[in-house]
Residue, then its C-alpha position, 0 to 999 in steps of 0.5 A: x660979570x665972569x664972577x657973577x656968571x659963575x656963581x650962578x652956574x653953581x646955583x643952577x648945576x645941581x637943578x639940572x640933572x634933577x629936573x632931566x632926570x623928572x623928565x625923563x621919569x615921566x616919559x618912561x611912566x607914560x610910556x611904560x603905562x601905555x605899553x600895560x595897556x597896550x599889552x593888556x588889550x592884546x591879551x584880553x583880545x587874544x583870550x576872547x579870539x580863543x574862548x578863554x576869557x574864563x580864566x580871567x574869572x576863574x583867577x578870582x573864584x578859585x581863591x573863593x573856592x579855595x577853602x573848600x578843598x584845603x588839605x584834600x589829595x589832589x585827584x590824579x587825572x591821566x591823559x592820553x595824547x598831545x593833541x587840540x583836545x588834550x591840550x586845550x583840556x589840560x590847559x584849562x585843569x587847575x594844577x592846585x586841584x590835580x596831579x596831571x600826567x600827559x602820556x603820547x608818543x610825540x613830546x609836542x603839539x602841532x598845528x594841523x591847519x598849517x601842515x600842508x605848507x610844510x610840503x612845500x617849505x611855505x613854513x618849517x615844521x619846527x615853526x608849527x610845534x610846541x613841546x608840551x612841556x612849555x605849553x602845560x609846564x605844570x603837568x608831567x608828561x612822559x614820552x609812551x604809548x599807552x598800550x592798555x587800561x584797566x578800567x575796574x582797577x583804574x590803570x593805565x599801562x605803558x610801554x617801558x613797563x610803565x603803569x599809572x593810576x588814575x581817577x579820571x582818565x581823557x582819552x584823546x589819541x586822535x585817529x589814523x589815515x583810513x586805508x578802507x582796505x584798498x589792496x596797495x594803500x598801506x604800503x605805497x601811499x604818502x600821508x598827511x597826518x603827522x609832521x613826520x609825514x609832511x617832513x617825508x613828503x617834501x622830502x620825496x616830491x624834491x627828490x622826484x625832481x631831481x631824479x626827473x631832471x635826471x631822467x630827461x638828461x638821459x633822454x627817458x621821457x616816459x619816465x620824467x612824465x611819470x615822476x611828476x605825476x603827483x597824484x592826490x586821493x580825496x577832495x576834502x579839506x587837506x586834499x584841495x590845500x595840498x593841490x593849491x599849495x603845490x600848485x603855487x610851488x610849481x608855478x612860482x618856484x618849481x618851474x623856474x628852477x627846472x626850466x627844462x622839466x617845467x611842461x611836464x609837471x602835473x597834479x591830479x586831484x581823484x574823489x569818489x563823491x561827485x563834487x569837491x569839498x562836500x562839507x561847503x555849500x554846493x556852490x563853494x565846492x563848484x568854484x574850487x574846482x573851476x579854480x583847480x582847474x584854471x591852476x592846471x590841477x586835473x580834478x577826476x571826480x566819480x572815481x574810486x581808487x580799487x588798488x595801487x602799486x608802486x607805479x600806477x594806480x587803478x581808478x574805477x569811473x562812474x560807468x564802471x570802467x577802470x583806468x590805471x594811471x602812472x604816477x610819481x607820488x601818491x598822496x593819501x587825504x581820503x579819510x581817518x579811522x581808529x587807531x588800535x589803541x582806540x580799537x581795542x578799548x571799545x572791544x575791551x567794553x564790549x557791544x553790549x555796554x554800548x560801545x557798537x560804532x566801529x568809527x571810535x568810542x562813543x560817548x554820551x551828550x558830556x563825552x563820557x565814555x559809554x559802558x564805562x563808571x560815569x565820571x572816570x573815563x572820558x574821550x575826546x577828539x577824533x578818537x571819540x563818536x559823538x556826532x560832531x565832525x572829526x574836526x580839530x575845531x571840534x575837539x578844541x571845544x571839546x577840550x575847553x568844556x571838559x577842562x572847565x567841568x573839572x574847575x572849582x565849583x563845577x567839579x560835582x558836575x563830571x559825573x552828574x547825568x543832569x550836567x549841561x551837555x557839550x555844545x559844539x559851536x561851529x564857527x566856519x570852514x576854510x580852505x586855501x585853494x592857491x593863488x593867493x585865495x581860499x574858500x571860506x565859509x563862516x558862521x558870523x553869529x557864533x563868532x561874535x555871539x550877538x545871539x539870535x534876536x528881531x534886531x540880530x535878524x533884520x538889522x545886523x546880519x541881513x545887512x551883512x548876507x541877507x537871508x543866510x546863516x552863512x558868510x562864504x568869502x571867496x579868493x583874496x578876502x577868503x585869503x586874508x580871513x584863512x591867515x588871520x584866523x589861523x594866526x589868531x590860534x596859533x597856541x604860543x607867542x613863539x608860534x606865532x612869530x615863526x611862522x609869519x617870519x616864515x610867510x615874510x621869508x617866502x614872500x621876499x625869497x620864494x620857497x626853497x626847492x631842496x631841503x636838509x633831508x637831502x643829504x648823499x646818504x639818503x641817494 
């Protein structure tokens, strides 16, 4: 029996390993087909989310188009800027067609809708970059600022003594904050337009803490009531995110931290206009408010601000008296304007070659640049006056469509006046006011595109709003829309999981009241 036993054993011993090793070969296919799906399905999602399922068909047709242009000299596009318009333009630009020079000031982009929680360390300013060399790594980039062009000889001159050609130049320099030439704004305002500057206001709003906490220990009431006055100057968009941002930070991390400054926080929130969030509907821009309010947040409409100092600033109400108010720091959100660069290109052109808007370059129905040989100079962004909004979802779209006009196949079109124009396809606007809510009002027919129809009309839409074009979603549902949709376009992989790491991290821990920019050599 023990000979039979071991003589069977040497029989079977060699099938053994074969068949696990089947097995497990088979398991590790289905799996691995499975995550190719998976994965796949994630891509194609993401490209749709983005407008850019294109690409996709585009990877066939260049190959189609390919012959055409076999040996010609790639045509040297410049581009001036790094941010949504730039970067969605250069990304959409086939590197085999063009040489692609990238020029700006900041080595990276930034996702503006996510700037405001960097304030309050909801997410870290590294979370919302990325260096333009990992997003357009098939373009050159040099860190400059471009100082002047040369439209006849097609130059483009740079700091450093830098000079490049050009054939076709995007001029993508966004705007600045817009001081309207209040007496003070300049030299006593906090801005929230780059990351720089929301990296120097938390820096500030934490040192304002602690020199409050400082002053009540010296017995200075007055003075710790001033400090953590935190004045916000304009209702829009940014204005209304930083109230509530802030808002949550006093009352969920800031007040249980400084139990003893904690009665003497405020936030006051001026607008000229008589309602908040004039770009929503009445109704919307009324329930913000009575939200604000409910947060402790004094919402001062009717008021305009006629100057400010290092101390107060001076309000002018709607039956003409002035009121001049103490504060800690003073936010600046009330509007952008032409950066001297911008400036001084339109006044380059001239009046009487069309450029006459003092807001930027205006440009016509295909963002060519007026007043300028069609084809070669274009501009997009904020930069650019071409009756959309200075939104970053309009020069998201503006970039897509420029980019696809300069692919194979369509490349006759960049200087043709028949060419399609760019049209702006508004897909919402949304706005976390605190508490876990946000204001949110979309346009669910440019979203999903089912187009306009008898069936879209009466069976679709209807049954979801009734008689409007709009969807207003309000409180935690808003929320959840505003994180989800900002999410979704976030640029990189890595983007993304940065900041929900973030968001994870302040929902366990809450948000940490100091930050590295504290050290003794700053006191």
């Amino acid at each position: 029996l023990k000979c039979t036993l071991c003589r069977t054993f040497a029989v079977l011993a060699p099938c053994l390993p074969v068949k696990m090793f089947r097995k497990a070969a088979k398991r590790i296919g289905k799996l691995g087909v499975a995550g190719v799906g998976i994965y796949g399905a994630f891509k194609v999602t993401d490209l749709a989310i983005n407008d850019d399922l294109d690409d996709i068909s585009y990877t066939f047709k260049r190959k189609f188009y390919a012959f055409r242009s076999s040996g010609q000299e790639k045509k040297k596009v410049v581009v001036l800027g790094s941010g949504w318009g730039a970067l969605s333009f250069a990304r959409k630009l086939d590197p085999s067609e063009y040489a692609v020079t990238v020029v700006s000031p900041r080595p990276f982009f930034f996702y503006t809708p996510l700037l405001v929680g960097s304030t309050t360390g909801v997410v870290s300013p590294g979370a919302i970059i990325e260096p333009i060399r990992d997003n357009v790594p098939e373009c050159d980039f040099l860190r400059v600022a471009c100082r002047d062009v040369d439209l006849s000889k097609r130059k483009v001159f740079c700091d450093g003594e830098v000079t490049l050609d050009y054939d076709h130049l995007v001029v993508a320099v966004g705007a600045q904050p817009n001081t309207f030439g209040i007496p003070g704004v300049q030299e006593h305002s906090h801005y929230l337009k780059e990351v720089e500057h929301g990296r120097h206001v938390r820096k500030d709003v934490l040192d304002l803490i602690e020199k409050a906490d400082v002053a009540l220990a010296a017995g200075n009431l007055d003075r710790v009531k001033k400090l953590l006055n935190f004045v916000v100057v304009g209702g829009g968009p940014t204005g209304v995110e930083f109230c509530g941002e802030f808002s949550d930070f006093i009352e969920q991390d800031l007040k249980r931290r400084y139990p003893k400054i904690a009665p003497y926080f405020k936030v006051t929130l001026v607008e000229a206009l008589p309602g908040l969030l004039t770009m929503f509907h009445k109704s919307v821009g009324q329930y913000v408010q009575d939200h604000l309010v409910s947060q402790g947040v004094d919402v001062r409409l009717n008021a305009m601000v006629k100057q400010v100092d290092s101390e107060a600033v001076s309000l002018k109400k709607k039956d003409g008296t002035v009121d001049k108010m103490d504060y800690g720091m003073l936010v600046w959100v009330a509007g952008v304007g032409m950066r001297p660069f911008t400036k001084a290109m339109c006044e380059k052109i001239g009046k009487e070659n069309g450029q006459t808007d003092r807001r930027g370059l205006l440009v016509d129905e295909c963002l060519r640049v007026k007043g300028t040989v069609p084809g070669e100079v274009f501009a997009i962004g904020d930069c650019a006056v071409s009756g959309k909004p200075p939104t970053a979802q309009v020069a998201y779209q503006q970039g897509k469509y420029l980019g696809r006009m300069f692919r194979l196949g369509s490349q006759h079109l960049i200087a043709d006046p028949e060419a399609p124009s760019f049209v702006y396809n508004h897909q919402g606007t949304m706005a976390y006011i605190g508490q876990g809510e946000a204001a949110t009002e979309l346009n669910p027919n440019a979203m999903i595109k089912l187009g306009k129809s008898s069936i879209t009309d009466h069976i679709w839409w209807r049954s979801l709003y009734g008689e409007t074009d709009q969807l207003r979603v309000m409180g935690f549902a808003g929320f959840a829309i505003w994180r989800s949709v900002y999410f979704s376009k976030l640029f990189s992989t890595r983007n993304r999981w940065s900041v929900a790491s973030d968001w994870c991290r302040t929902a366990m821990f809450g948000r940490p009241a100091a930050s590295s920019a504290q050290g003794t050599a700053a006191c």
